[in-house]
N, CA, C and O of each residue as an XYZ file, in Angstrom:
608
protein
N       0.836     -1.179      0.000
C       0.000      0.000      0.000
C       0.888      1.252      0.000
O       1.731      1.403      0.885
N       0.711      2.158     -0.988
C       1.319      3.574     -0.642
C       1.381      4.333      0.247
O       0.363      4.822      0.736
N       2.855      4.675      0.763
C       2.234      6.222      1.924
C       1.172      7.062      1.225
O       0.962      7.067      0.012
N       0.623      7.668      2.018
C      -0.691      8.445      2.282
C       0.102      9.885      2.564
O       0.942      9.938      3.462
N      -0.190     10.965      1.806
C       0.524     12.121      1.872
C      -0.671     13.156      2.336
O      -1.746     13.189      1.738
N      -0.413     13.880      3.307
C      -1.778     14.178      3.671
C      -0.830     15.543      3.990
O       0.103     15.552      4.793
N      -1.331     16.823      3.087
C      -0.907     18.088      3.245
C      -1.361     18.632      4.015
O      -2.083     19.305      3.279
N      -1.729     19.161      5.528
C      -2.047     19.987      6.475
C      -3.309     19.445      7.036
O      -4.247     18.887      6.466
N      -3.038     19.856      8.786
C      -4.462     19.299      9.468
C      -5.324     19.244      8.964
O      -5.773     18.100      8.898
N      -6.193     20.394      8.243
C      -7.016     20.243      7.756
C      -8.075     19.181      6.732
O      -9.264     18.917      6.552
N      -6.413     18.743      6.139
C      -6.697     17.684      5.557
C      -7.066     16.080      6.249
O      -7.219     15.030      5.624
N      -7.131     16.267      7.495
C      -6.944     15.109      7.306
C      -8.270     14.195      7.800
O      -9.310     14.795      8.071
N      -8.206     12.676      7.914
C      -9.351     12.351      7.697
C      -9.695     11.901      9.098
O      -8.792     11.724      9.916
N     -11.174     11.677      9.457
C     -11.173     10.778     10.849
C     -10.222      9.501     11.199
O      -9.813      8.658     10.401
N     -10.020      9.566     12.365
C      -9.488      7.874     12.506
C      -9.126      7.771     13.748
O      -8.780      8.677     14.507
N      -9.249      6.138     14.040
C      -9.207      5.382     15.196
C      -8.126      5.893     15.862
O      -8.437      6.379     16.949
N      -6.586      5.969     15.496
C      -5.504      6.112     16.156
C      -4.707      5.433     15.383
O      -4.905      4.699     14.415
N      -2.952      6.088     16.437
C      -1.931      5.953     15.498
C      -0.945      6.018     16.159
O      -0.950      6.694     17.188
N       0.208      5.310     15.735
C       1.912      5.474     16.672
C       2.267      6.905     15.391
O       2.043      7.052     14.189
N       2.882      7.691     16.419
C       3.540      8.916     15.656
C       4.416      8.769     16.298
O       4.626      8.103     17.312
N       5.455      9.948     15.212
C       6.865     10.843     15.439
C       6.801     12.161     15.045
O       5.909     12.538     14.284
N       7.671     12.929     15.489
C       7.464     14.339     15.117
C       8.999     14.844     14.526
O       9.974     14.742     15.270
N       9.139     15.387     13.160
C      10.397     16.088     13.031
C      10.793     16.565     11.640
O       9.938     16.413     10.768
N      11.765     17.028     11.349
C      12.090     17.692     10.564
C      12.521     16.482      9.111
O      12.157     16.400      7.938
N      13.478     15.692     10.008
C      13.770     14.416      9.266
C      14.990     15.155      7.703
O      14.796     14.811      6.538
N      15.662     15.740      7.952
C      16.370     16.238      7.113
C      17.828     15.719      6.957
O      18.856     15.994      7.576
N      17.608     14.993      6.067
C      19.018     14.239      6.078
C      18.527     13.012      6.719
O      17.518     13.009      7.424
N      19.451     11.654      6.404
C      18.681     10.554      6.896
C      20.016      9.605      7.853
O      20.514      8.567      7.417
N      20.392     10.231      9.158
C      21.281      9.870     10.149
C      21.143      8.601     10.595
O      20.212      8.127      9.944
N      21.528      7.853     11.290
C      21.384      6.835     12.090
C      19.832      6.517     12.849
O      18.959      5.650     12.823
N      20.215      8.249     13.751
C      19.044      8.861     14.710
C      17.756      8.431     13.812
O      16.972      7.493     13.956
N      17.826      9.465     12.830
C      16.488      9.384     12.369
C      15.611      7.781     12.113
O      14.480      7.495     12.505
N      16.797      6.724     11.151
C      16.282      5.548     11.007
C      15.842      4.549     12.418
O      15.147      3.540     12.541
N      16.497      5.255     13.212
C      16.185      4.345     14.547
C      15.081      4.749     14.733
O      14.148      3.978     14.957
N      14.917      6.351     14.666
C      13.491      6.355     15.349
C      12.204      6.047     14.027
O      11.158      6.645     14.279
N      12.186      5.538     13.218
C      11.378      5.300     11.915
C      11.549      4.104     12.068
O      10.539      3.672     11.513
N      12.025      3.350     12.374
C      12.086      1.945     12.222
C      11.482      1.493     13.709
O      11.063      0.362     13.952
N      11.518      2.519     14.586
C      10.804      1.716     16.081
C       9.078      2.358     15.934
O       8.141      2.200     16.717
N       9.113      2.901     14.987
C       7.555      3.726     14.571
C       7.124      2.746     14.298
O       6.172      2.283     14.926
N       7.724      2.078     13.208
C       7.056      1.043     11.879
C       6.962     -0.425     12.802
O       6.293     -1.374     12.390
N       7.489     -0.459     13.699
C       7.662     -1.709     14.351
C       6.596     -1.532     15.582
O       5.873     -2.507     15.789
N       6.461     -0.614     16.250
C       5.195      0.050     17.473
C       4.083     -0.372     16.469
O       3.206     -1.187     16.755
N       4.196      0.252     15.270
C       2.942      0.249     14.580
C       2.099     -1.177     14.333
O       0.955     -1.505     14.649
N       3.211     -1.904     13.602
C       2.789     -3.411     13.049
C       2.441     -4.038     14.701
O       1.448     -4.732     14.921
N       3.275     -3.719     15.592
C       2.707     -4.731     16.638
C       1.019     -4.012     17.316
O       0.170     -4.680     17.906
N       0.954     -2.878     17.074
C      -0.285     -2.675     17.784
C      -1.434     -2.576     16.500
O      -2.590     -2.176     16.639
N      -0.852     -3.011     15.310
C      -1.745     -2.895     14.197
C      -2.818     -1.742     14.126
O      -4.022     -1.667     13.883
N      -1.512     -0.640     14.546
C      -2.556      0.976     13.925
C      -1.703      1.667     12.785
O      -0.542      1.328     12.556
N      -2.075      2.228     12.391
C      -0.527      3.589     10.984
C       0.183      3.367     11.620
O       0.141      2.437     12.425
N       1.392      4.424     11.420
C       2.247      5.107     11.306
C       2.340      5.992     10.702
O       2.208      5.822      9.490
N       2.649      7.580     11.271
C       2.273      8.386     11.275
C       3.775      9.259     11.560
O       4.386      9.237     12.628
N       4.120      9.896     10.523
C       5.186     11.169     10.628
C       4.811     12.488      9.999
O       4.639     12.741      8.807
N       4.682     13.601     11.490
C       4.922     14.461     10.934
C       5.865     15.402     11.040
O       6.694     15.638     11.919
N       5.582     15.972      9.875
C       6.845     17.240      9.773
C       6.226     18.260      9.072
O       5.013     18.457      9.131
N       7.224     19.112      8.216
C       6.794     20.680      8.246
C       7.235     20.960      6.924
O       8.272     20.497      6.449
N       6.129     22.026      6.090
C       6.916     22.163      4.592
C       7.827     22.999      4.875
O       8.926     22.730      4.391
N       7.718     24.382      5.800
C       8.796     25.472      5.733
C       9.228     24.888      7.457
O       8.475     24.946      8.429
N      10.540     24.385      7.437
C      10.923     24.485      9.138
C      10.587     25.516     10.416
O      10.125     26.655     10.338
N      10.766     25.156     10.992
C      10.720     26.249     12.405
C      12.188     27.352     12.316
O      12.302     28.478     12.799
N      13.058     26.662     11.631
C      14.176     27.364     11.681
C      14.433     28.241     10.998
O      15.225     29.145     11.264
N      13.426     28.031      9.428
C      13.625     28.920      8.450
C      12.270     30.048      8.782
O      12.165     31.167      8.280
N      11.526     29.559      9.530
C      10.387     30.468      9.464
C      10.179     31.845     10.576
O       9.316     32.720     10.649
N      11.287     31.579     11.288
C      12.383     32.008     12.413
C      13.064     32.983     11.845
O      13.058     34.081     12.403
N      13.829     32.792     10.566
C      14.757     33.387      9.999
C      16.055     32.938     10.471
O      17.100     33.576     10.346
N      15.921     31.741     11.048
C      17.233     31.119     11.101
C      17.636     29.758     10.366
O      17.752     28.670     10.931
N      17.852     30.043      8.839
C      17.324     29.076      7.764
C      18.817     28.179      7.800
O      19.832     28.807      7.496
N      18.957     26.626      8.193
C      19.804     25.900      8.263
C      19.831     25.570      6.618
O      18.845     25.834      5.929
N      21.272     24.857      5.939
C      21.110     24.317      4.433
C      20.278     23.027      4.311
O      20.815     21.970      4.643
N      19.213     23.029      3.934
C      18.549     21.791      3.262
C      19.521     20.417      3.440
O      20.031     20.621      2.338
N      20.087     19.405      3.818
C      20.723     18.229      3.188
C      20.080     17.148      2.551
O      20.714     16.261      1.980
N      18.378     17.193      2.652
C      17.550     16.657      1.459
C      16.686     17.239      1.323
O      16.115     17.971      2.132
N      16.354     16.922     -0.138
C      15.013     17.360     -0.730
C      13.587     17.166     -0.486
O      13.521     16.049      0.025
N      12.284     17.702     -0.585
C      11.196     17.296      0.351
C      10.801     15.813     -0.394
O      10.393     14.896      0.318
N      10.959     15.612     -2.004
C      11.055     14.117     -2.223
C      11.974     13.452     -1.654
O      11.610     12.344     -1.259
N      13.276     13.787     -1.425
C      13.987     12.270     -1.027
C      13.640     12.553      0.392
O      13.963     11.378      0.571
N      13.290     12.977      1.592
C      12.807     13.057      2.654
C      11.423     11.842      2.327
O      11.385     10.720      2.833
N      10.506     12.339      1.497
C       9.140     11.628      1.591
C       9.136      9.903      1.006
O       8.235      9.093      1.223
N      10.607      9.613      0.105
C      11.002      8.369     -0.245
C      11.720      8.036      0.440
O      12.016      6.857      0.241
N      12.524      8.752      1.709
C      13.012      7.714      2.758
C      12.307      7.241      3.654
O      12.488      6.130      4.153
N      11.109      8.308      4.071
C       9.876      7.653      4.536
C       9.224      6.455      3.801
O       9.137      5.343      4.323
N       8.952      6.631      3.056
C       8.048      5.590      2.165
C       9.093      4.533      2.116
O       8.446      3.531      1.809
N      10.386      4.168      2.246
C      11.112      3.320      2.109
C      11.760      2.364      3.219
O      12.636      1.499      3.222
N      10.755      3.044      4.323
C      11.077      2.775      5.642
C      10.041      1.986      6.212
O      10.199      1.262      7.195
N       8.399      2.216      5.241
C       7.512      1.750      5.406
C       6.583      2.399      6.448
O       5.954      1.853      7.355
N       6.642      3.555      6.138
C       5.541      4.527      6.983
C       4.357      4.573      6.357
O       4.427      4.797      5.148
N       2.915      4.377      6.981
C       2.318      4.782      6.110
C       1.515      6.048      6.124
O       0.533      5.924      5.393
N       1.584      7.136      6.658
C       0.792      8.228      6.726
C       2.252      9.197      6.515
O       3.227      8.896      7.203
N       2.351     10.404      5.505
C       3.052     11.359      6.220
C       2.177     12.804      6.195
O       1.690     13.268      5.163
N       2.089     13.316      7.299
C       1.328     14.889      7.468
C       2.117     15.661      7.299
O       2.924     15.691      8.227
N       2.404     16.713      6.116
C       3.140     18.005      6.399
C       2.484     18.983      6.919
O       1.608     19.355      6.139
N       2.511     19.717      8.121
C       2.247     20.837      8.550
C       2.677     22.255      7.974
O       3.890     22.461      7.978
N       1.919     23.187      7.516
C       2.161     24.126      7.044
C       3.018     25.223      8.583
O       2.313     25.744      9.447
N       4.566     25.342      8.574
C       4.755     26.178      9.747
C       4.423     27.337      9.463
O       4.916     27.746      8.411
N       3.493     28.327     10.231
C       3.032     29.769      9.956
C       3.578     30.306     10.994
O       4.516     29.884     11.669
N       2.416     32.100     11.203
C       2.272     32.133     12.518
C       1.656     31.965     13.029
O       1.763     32.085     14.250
N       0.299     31.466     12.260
C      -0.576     30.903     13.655
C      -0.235     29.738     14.268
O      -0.303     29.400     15.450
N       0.247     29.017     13.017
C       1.010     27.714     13.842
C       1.884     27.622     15.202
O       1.806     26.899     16.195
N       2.854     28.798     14.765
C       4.187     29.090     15.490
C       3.475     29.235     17.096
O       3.895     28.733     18.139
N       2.317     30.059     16.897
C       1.539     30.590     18.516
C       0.890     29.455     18.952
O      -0.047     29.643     19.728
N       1.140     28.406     18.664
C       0.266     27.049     19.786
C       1.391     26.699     20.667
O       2.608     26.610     20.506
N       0.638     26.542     21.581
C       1.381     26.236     23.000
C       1.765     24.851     22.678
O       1.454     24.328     21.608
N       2.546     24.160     23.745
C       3.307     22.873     23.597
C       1.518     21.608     24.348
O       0.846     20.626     24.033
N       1.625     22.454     25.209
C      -0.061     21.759     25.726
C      -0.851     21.322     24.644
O      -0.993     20.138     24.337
N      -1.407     22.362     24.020
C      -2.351     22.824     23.274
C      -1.741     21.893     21.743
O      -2.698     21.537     21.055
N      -0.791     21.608     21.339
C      -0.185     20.941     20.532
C      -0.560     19.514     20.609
O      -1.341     18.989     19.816
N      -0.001     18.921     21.555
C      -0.266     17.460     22.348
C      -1.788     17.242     22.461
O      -2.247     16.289     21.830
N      -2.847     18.207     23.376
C      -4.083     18.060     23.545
C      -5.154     17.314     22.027
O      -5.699     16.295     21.604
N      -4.696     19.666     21.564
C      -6.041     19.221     20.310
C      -5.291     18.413     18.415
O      -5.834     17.986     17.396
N      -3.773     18.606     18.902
C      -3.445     18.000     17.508
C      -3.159     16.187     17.737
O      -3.713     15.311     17.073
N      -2.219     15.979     18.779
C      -1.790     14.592     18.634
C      -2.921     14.049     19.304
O      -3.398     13.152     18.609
N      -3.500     14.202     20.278
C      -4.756     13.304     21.107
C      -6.191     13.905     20.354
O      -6.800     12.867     20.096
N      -6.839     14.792     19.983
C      -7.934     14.633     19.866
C      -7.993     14.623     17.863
O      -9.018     14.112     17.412
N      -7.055     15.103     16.905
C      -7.608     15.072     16.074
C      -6.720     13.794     14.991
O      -6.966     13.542     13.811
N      -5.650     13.160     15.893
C      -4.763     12.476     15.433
C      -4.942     10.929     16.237
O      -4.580      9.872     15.721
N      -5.456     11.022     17.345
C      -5.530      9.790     18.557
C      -4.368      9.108     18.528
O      -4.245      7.950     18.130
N      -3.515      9.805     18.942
C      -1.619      9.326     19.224
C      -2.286      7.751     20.115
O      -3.399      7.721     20.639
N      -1.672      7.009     20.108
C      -1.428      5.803     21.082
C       0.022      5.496     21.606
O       0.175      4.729     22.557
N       0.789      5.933     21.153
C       2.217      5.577     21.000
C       3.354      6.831     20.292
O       3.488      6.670     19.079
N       4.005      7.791     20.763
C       5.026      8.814     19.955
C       6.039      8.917     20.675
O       6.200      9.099     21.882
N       7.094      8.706     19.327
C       8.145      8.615     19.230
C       9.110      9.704     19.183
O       9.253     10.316     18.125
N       9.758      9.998     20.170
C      10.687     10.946     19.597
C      12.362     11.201     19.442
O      13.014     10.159     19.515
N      12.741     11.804     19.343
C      14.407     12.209     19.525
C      14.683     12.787     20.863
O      13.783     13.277     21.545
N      16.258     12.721     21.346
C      16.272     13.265     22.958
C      16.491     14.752     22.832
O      16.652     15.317     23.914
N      16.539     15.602     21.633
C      16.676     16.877     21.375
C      15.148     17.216     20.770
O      15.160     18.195     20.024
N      14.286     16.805     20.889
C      13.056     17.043     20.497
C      11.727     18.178     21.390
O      10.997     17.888     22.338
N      11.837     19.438     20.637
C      11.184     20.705     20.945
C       9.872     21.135     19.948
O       9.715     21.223     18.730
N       9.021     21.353     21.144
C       8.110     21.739     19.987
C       7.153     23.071     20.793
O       7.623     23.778     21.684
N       6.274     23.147     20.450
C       5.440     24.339     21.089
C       5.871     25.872     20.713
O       6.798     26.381     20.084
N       4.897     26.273     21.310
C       5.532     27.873     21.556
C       6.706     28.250     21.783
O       7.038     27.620     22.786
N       7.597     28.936     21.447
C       9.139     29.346     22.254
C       9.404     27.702     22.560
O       9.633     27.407     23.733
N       9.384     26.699     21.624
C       9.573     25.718     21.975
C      10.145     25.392     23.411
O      11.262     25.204     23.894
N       8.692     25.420     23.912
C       8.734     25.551     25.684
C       8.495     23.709     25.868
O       8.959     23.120     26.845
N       7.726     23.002     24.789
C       7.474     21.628     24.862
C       8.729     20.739     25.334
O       9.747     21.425     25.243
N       8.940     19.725     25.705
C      10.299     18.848     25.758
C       9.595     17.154     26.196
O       8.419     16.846     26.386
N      10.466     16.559     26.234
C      10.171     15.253     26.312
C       9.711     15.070     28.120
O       8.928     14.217     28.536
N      10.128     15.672     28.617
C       9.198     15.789     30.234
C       8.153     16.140     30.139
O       7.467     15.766     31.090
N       7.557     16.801     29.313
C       5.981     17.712     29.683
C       5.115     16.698     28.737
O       3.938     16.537     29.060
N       5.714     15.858     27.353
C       5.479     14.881     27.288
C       4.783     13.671     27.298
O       3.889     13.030     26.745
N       5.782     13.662     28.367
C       5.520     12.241     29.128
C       4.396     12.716     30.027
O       3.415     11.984     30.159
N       4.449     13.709     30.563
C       3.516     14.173     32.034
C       1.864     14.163     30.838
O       1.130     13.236     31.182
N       1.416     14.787     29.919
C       0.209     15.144     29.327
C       0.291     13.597     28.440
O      -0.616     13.302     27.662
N       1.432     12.716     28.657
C       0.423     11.620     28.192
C       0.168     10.573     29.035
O      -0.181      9.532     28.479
N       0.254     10.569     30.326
C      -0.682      9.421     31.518
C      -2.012      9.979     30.747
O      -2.280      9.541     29.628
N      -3.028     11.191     31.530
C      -4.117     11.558     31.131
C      -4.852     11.570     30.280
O      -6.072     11.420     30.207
N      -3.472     11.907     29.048
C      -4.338     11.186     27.574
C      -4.235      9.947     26.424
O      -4.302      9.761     25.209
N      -3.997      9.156     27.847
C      -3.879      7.842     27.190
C      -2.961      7.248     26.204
O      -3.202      6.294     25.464
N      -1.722      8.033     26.302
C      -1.133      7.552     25.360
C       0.296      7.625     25.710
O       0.601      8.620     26.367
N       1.539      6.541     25.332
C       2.922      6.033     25.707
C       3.732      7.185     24.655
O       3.694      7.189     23.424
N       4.484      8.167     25.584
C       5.560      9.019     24.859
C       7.089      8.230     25.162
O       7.655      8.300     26.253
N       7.501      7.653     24.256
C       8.944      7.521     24.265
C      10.097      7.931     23.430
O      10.006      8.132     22.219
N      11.487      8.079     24.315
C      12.853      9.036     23.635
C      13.132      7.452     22.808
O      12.775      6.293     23.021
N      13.945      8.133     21.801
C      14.688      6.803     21.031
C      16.486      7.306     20.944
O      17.314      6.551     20.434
């Protein structure tokens, strides 16, 4: 079956739930395959997706602190697909985007309109507002919402 390319929340469709990751995925390191390969493996054993998202314009460039590209948004979306993901969401980074809290991220994107069961992340992994999010706050907003955050 093909990855499923699903351009912005908006797009996307109802569903039961899903093991996610969150990231930029630029360039394809060690890091990254470890954590794509424990996605694809969470996934098959709890028989839900897999689910990566990332961002068409980075946080870094949208910042004005634009790092060099080391892949392209196809070979990014064919190392996914080659890894055996099957959902990828690009998030459009704006500013309304940029203004969601790290809470408010976790709450209404990964638990209520995504139903995370399982996310994966990196031990340098920031997200939110003033990327105030981190892998402690995490772990803490997912007892309550039902769902296993782990570092890879």
């Amino acid at each position: 079956m093909p990855m499923q390319l699903i351009r912005g929340i908006h797009n996307l469709k109802k569903q039961s739930s899903c093991v996610l990751t969150i990231g930029n995925f630029d360039g394809v390191h060690t890091g990254h395959q470890k954590i794509i390969k424990r996605l694809v493996e969470k996934a098959h054993e709890l028989k839900m997706p897999s689910l990566v998202i990332s961002f068409s314009v980075t946080p870094e460039s949208f910042f004005g602190r634009p790092k060099a590209r080391l892949s392209s948004f196809r070979d990014k979306h064919l190392f996914l697909k080659s890894m055996g993901v099957d959902k990828h969401l690009l998030i459009r980074f704006n500013d309304s985007f940029s203004q969601t809290s790290a809470t408010s991220f976790v709450e209404n994107i990964l638990v209520e309109k995504l139903k995370v069961r399982h996310c994966f992340i990196g031990d340098d992994f920031r997200f939110g507002k003033d990327r105030l999010g981190n892998y402690e706050l995490l772990e803490k907003l997912s007892k309550p919402n039902n769902f296993i955050a782990e570092k890879v």
